[in-house]
DSSP file (Angstrom, degrees, kcal/mol; ACC not computed):
  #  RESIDUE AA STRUCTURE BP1 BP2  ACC     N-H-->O    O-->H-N    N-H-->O    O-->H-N    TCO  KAPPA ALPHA  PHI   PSI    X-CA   Y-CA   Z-CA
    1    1 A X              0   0    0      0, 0.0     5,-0.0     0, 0.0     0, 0.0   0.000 360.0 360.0 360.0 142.2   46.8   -7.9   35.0
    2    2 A X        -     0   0    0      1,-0.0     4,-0.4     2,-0.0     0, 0.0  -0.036 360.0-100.6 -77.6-168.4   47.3   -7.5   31.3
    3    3 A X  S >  S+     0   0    0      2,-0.2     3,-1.0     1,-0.1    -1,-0.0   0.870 113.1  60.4 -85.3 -69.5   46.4   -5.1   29.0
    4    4 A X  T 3  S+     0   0    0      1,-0.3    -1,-0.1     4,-0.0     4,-0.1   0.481  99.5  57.7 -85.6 -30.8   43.9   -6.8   27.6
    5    5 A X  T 3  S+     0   0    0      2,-0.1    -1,-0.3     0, 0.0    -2,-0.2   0.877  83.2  81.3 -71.2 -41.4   42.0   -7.0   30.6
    6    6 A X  S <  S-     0   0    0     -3,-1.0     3,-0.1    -4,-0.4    -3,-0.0  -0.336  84.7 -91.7 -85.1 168.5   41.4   -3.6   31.8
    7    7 A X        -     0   0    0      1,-0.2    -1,-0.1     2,-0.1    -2,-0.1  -0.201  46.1 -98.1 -81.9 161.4   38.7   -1.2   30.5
    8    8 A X        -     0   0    0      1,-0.1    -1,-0.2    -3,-0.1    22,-0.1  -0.491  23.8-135.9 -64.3 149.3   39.3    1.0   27.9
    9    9 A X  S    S+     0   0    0     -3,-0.1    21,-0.7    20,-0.1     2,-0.3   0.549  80.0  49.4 -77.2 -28.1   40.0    4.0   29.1
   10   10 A X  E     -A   29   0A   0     19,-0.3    19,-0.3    21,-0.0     2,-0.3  -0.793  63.5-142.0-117.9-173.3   37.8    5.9   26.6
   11   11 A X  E     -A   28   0A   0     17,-3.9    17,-0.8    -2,-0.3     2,-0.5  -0.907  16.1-155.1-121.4 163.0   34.4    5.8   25.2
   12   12 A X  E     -A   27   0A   0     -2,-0.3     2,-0.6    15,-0.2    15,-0.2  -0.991   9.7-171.2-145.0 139.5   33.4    6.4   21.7
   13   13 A X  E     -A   26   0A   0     13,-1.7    13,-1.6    -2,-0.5     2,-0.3  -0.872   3.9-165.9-138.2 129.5   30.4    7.5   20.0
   14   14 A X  E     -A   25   0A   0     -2,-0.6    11,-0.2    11,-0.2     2,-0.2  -0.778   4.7-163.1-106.7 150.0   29.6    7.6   15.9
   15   15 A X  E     +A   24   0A   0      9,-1.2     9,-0.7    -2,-0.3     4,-0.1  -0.982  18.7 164.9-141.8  85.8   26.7    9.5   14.7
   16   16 A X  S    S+     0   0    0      7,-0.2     6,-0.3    -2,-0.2     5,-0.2   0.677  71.2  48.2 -92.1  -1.1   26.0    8.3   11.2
   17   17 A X  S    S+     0   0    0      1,-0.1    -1,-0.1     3,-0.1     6,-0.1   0.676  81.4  75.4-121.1 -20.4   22.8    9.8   11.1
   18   18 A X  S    S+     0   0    0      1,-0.1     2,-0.6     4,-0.0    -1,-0.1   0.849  98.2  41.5 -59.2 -42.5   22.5   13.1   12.2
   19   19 A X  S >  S-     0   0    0      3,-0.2     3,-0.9    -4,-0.1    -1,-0.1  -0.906  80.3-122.1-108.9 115.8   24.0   14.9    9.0
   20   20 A X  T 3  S+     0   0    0     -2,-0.6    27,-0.1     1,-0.2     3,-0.1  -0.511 102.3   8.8 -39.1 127.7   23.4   13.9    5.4
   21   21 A X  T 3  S+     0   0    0      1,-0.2    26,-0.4    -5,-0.2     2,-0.4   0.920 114.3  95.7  75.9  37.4   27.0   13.2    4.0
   22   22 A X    <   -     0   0    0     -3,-0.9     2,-0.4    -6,-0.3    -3,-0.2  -0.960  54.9-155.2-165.7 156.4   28.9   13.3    7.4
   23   23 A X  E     - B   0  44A   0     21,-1.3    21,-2.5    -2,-0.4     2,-0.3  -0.977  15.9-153.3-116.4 128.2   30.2   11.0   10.2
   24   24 A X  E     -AB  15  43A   0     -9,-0.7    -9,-1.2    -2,-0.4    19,-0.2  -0.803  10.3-169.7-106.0 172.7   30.6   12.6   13.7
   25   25 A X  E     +AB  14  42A   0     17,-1.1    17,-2.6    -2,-0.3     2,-0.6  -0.874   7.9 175.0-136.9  93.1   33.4   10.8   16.2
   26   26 A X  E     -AB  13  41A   0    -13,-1.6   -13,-1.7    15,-0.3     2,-0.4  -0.905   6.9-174.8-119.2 120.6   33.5   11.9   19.7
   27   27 A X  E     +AB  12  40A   0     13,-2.8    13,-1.1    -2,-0.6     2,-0.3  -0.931  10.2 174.1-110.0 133.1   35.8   10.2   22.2
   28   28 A X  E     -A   11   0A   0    -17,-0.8   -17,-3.9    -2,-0.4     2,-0.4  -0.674  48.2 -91.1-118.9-167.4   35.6   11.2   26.0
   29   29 A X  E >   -A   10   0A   0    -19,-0.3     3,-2.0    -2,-0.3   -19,-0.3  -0.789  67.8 -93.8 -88.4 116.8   37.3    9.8   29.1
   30   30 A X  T 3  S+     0   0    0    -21,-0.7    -1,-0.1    -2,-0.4     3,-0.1  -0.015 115.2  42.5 -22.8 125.3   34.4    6.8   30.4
   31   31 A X  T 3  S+     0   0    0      1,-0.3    -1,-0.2    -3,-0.1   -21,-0.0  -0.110  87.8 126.0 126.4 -62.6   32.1    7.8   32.7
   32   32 A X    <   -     0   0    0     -3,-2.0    -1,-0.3     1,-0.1     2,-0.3   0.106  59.7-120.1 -63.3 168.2   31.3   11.7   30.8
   33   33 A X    >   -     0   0    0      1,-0.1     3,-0.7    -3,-0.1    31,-0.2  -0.652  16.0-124.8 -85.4 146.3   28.0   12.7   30.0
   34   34 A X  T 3  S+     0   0    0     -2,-0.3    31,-2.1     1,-0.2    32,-0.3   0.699 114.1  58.4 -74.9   2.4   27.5   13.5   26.2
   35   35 A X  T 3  S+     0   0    0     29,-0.1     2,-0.3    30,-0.1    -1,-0.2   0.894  87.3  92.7 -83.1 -18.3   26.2   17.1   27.7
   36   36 A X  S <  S-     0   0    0     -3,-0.7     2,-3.2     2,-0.1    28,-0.4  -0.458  85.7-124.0 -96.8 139.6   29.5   17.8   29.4
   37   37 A X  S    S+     0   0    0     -2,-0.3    26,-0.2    26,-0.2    25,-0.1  -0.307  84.1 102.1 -77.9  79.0   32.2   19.8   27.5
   38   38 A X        +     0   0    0     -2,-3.2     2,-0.3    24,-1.4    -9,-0.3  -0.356  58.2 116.2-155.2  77.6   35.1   16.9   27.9
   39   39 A X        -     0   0    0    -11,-0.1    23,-1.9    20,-0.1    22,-0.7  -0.939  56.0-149.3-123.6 164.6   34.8   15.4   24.2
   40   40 A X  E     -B   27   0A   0    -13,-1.1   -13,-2.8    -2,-0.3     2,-0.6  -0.979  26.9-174.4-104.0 106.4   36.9   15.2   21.2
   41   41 A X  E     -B   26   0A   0     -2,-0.5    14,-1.1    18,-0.4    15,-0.3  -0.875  12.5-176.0-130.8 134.1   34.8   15.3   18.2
   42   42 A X  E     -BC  25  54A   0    -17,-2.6   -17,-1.1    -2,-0.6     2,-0.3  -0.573  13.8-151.4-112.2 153.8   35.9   14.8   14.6
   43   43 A X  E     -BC  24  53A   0     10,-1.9    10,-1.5    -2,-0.2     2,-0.6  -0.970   6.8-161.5-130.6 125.9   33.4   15.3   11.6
   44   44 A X  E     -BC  23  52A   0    -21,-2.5   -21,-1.3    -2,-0.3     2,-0.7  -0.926  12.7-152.0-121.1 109.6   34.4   13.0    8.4
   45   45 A X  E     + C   0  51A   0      6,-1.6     6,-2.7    -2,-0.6   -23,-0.2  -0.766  16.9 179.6 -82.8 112.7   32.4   14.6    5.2
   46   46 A X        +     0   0    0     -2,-0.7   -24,-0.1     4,-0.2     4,-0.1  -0.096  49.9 101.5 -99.8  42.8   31.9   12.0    2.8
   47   47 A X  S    S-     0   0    0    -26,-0.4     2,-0.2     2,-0.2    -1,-0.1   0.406 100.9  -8.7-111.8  30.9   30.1   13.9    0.2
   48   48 A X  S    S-     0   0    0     -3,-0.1     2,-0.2   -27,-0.0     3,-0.0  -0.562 129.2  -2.4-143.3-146.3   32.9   14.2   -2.0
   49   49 A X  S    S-     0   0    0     -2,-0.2    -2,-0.2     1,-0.1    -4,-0.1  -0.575  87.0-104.8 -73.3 149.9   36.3   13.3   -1.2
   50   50 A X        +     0   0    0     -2,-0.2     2,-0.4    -4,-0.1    -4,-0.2  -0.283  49.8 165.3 -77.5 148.8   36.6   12.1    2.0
   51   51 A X  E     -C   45   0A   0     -6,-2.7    -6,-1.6    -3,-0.0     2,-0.4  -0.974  21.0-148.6-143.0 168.1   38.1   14.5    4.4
   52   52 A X  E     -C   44   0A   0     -2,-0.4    -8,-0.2    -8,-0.2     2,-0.2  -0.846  17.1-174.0-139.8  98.0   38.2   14.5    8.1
   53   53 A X  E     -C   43   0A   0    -10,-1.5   -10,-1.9    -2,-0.4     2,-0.3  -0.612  21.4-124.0-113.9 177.6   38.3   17.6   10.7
   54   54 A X  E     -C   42   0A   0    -12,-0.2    19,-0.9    -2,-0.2   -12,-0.2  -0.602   4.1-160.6 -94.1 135.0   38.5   18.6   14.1
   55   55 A X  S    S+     0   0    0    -14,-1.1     2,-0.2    -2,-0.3    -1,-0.1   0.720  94.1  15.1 -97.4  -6.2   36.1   20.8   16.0
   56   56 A X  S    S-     0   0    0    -15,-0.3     2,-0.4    16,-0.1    -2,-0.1  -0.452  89.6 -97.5-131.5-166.9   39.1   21.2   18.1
   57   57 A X  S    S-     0   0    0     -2,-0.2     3,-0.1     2,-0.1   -17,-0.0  -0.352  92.1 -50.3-119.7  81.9   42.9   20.7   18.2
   58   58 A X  S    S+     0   0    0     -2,-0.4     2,-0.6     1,-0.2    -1,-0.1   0.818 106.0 144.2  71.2  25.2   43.5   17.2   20.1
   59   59 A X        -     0   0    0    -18,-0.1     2,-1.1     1,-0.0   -18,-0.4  -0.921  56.2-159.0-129.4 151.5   41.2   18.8   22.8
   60   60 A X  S    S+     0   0    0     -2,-0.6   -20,-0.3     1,-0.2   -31,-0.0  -0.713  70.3 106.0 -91.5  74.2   38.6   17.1   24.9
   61   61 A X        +     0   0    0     -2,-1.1    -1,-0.2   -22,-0.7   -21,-0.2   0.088  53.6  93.1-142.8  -7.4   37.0   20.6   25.3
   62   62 A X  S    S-     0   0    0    -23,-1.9   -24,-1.4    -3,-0.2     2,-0.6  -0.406  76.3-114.5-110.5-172.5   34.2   20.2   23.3
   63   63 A X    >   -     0   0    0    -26,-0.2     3,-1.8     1,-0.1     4,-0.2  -0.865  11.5-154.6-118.4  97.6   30.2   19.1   23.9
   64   64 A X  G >  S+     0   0    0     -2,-0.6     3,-1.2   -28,-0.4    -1,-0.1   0.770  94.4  58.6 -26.8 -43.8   29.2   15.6   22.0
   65   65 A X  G 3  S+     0   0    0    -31,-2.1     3,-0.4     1,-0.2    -1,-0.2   0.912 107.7  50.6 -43.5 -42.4   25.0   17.1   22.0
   66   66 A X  G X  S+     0   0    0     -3,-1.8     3,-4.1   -32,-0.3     4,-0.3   0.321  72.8 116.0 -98.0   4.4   26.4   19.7   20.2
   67   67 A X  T <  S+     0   0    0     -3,-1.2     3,-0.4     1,-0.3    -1,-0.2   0.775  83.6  51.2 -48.2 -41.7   28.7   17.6   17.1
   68   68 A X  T 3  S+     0   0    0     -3,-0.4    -1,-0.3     1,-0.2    -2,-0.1   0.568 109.3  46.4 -85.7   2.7   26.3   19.2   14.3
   69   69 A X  S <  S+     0   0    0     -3,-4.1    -2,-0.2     2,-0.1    -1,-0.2   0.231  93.0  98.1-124.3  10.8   26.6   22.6   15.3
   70   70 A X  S    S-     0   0    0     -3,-0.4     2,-0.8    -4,-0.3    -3,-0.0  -0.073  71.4-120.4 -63.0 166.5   30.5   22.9   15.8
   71   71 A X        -     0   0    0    -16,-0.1     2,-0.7     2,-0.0    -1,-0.1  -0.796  26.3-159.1-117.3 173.3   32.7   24.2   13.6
   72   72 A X              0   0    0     -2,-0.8   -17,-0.2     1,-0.1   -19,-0.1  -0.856 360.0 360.0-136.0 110.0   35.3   21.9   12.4
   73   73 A X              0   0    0    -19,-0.9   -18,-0.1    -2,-0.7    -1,-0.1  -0.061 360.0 360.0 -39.0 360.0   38.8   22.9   10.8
């Protein structure tokens, strides 16, 4: 089977709406619940220049429900 065939391996969910002046990004493994602490979740502040942080460092540790109350670095 080819590449192109098989499922993605993750899932992704954008949140444009939750924050004035921000984009969340959370990728888990397919399958997780957004309650379960397996996510990767990025926050991209556009209300200046744009800048983009991490709530975590490269780790699927974190909780997608919870994307507007992380902290991000």
């Amino acid at each position: 089977m080819t590449d192109l065939l098989r499922e993605p391996r993750y899932q992704t969910l954008i949140d444009t709406t939750t924050t004035a002046s921000a984009i969340y990004i959370c990728k888990a493994e397919r399958g997780v619940a957004t309650s379960a602490a397996q996510w990767y979740v990025e926050k991209i502040d556009t209300s200046g220049p744009i800048t983009i942080k991490a709530a975590s460092s490269r780790a699927f540790d974190q909780v997608a429900d919870d994307r507007a109350f992380l902290t991000y670095t």
